[in-house]
C-alpha positions as CSV (number, residue, x, y, z in Angstrom):
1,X,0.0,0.0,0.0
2,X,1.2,3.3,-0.9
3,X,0.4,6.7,0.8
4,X,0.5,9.7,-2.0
5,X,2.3,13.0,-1.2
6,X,1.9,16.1,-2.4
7,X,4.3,15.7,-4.9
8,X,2.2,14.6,-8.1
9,X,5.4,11.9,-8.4
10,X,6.2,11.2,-5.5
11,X,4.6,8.2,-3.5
12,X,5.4,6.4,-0.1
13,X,5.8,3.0,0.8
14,X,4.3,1.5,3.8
15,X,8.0,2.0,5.5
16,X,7.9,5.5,4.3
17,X,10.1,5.2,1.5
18,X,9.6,7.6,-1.1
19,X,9.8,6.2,-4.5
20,X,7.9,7.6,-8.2
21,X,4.4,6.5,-8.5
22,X,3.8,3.6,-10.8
23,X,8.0,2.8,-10.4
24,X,9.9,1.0,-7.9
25,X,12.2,3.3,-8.3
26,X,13.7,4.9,-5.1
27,X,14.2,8.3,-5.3
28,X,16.9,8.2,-3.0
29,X,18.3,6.3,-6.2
30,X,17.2,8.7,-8.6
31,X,18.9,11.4,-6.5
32,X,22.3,9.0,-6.4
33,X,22.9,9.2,-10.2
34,X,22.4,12.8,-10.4
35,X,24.7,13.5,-7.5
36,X,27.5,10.7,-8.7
37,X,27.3,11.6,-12.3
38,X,26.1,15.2,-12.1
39,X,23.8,14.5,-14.9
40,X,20.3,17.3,-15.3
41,X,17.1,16.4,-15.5
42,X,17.3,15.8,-19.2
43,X,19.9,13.2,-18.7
44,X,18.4,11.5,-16.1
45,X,15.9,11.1,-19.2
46,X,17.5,9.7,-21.5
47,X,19.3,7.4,-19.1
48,X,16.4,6.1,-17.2
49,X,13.9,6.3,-20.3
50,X,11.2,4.7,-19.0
51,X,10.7,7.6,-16.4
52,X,9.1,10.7,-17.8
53,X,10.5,14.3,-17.5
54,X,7.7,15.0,-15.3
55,X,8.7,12.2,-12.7
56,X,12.3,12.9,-12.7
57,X,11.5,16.8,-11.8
58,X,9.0,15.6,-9.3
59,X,11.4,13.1,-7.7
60,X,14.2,16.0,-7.6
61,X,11.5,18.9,-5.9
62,X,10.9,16.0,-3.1
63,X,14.6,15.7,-2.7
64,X,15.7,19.6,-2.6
65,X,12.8,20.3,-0.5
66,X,13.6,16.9,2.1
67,X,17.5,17.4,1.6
68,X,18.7,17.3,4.9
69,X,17.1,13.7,5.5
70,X,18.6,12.6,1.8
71,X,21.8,13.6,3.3
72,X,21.2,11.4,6.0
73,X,20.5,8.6,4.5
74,X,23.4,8.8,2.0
75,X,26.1,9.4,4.8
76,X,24.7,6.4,6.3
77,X,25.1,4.1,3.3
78,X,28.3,5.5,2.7
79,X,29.3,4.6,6.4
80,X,27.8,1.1,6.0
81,X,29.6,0.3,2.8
82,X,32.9,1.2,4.5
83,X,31.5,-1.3,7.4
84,X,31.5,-3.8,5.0
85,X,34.4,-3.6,2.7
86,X,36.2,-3.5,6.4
87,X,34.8,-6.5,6.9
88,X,34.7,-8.5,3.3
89,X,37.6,-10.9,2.7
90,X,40.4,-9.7,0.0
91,X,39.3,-10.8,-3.3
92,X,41.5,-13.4,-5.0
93,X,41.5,-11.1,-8.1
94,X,42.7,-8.0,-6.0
95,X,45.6,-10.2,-4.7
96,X,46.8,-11.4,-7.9
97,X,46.5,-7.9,-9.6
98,X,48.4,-6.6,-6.5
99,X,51.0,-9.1,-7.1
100,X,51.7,-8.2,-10.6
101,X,51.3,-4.7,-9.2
102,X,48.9,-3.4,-11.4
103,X,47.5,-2.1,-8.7
C-alpha cells in the first residue's frame, strides 16, 4: 500500500520510502545518479527512459525540498559500505593484480 504526497510523483511505501508513482524506483536512487554523475534532468531522461520528465523533476523537488534527510541517509550508506568492505575478505582477483602490481 502506498500513501500519496503532495508531490504529483512522489509516493510512499508503507516503510515511508519515497519512491515515483507507478515505479519502484527509489528516489533516493534517482537522486544518487544525479549526485555521482552530475547528470540534469534531461539526462536522467534519456538514461532512465522509462521515467518521464515530469517524474524525474517531481522526484528531484521531493529531494531539494527533504534534503537534509537525503543527506542522512546517504552518509549512512556510505558509512555502511565502509563497514562492509572493512569486513569483506580480499578478493582473490585483487591479490593477484596486487602481485603483478597493477595495482
Amino acid at each position: 500500500m502506498l500513501t500519496q504526497t503532495r508531490y504529483e510523483h512522489i509516493a510512499l511505501t508503507e516503510d515511508g520510502v519515497p519512491i515515483l508513482a507507478d515505479t519502484t524506483m527509489k528516489v533516493i536512487e534517482l537522486v544518487l545518479a544525479r549526485i555521482a554523475y552530475g547528470w540534469s534532468a534531461e539526462e536522467l531522461h534519456f538514461q532512465f527512459p522509462h521515467l518521464s520528465l515530469g517524474q524525474i523533476y517531481s522526484a528531484l523537488a521531493y529531494y531539494w525540498d527533504h534534503r537534509e534527510t537525503f543527506e542522512q541517509e546517504i552518509e549512512q550508506r556510505l558509512v555502511r559500505v565502509d563497514q562492509i568492505q572493512q569486513q569483506a575478505e580480499p578478493s582473490p582477483l585483487a591479490a593477484r593484480l596486487k602481485e603483478k602490481g597493477l595495482l
